[in-house]
N, C-alpha and C positions, 0 to 999 in steps of 0.2 A: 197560325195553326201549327200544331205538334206533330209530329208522325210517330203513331199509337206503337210502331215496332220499333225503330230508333232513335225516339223521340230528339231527334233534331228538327229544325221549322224550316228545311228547305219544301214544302208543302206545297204544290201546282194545283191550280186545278185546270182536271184534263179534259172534261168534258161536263156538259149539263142538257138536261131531259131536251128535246126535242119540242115537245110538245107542254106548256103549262109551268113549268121550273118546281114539277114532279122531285128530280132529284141531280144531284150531283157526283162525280167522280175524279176522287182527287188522288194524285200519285206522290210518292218521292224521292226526290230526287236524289239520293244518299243511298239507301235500302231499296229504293222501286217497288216497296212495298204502294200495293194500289185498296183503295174502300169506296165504298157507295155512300154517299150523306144519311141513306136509308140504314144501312147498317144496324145492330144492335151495339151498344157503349162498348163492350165486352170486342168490339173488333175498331173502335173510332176512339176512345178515350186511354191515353197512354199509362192511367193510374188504372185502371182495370185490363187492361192486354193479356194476357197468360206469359206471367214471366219465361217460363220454357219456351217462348216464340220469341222472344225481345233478343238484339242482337246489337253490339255497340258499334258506333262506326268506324272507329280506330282497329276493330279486326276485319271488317267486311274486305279488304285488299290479300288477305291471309287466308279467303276462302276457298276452296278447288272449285276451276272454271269447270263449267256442265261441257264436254264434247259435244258438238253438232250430231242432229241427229244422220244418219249415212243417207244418200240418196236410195231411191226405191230400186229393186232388183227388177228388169224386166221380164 
């Protein structure tokens, strides 16, 4: 399997339905970009993705870390 936003195939899958094998959730391990097997193509298939979301893995080390968010004020 491909991952639809860095199309690399480090592709897990992280979890499945509970109940009946309804559906699947797979992440990756590159991007951590995560989808639902339910999904529409347009968020699961990497030739349909919204190029403007695709991101190559060779820059993902060059992105700004998100800050924590602060503990709550009492």
């Amino acid at each position: 399997m491909i991952c639809p936003r860095c199309e690399t195939d480090k592709v897990n899958l992280m979890v499945k339905s509970p109940v009946g094998n309804v559906w699947e959730i797979y992440i990756c391990e590159t991007c951590t970009y995560s989808w639902r097997s339910t999904e529409s193509a347009d968020k699961t298939d990497p030739k349909l993705y919204a190029q403007s979301f695709k991101i190559a893995p060779n820059e993902i080390p060059k992105l700004l870390v998100i800050p924590p968010i602060p503990p709550l004020k009492g």
